[in-house]
Residue, then its C-alpha position, 0 to 999 in steps of 0.5 A: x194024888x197031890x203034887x207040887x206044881x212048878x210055874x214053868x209047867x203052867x206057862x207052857x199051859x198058855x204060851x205054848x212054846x218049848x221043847x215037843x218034850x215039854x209041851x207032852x210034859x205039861x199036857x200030861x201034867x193037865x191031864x192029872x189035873x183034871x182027874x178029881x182026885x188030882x191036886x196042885x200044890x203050890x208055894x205061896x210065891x206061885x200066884x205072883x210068878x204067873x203074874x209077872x210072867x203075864x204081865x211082862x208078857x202084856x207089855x212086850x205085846x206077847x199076849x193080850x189081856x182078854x187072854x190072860x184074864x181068860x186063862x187067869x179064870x181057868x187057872x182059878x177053877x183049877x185044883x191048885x192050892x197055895x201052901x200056907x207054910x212056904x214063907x216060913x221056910x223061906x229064909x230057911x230051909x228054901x235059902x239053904x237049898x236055893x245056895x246048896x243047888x244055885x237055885x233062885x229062891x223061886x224056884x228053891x221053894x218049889x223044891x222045898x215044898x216037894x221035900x218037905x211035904x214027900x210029894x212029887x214036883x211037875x216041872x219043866x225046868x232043868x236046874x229044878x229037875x237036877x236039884x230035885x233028883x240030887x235032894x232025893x225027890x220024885x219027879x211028877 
């Protein structure tokens, strides 16, 4: 089963912090990872999202370095991979959603990944998860 998989699902992954809902959500998201036959879709914004969240986590004292290239790696051994396509539709297709849904153009490139590719999205967050019902998508 491929699904695009949304930054703030991963976060939870290493900090931990959210709602009990979340927390189970993003357990089970990891869960579907780590079956064989599960893979990660990402747009190609994904690896500089978790970067900054790390690294503004780093300079706030919230998280160590050693903890981060540790999960960094684990990340790596993960089926995830990039979508080669998403900075084409960026200016498109992903800005007409980031306007239509007063999305970021972050969070609007998940969106359009999952639509254009008919895939369901793993994410945690609320505004992402209206938009993705409103635009006819399924949630992972």
């Amino acid at each position: 089963m491929r699904f695009v998989l949304d930054n703030s699902v991963v976060m939870r992954w290493l900090f931990g912090d959210g709602t009990q809902d979340d927390l189970e959500y993003a357990a089970r998201i990891l869960d579907l990872l780590k079956q064989e036959d599960h893979v990660a879709v990402v747009p190609c914004v994904w690896a500089l999202e978790v970067g900054n969240v790390i690294v503004r986590a780093e300079a706030k004292g919230l998280l160590q370095e050693a903890r981060s290239a540790g999960f960094l790696g684990i990340l790596q051994d993960m089926s995830i991979e990039p979508d080669d396509r998403s900075s084409r539709h960026a200016l498109g297709d992903t800005l007409q959603l980031a306007r239509r849904f007063r999305l970021s153009s972050y969070d609007a490139s998940y969106l359009e990944l999952a639509l254009r590719e008919e895939l369901p999205l793993a994410t945690n967050d609320d505004a992402l998860r209206k938009a993705l019902a409103s635009a006819g998508g399924k949630l992972a």
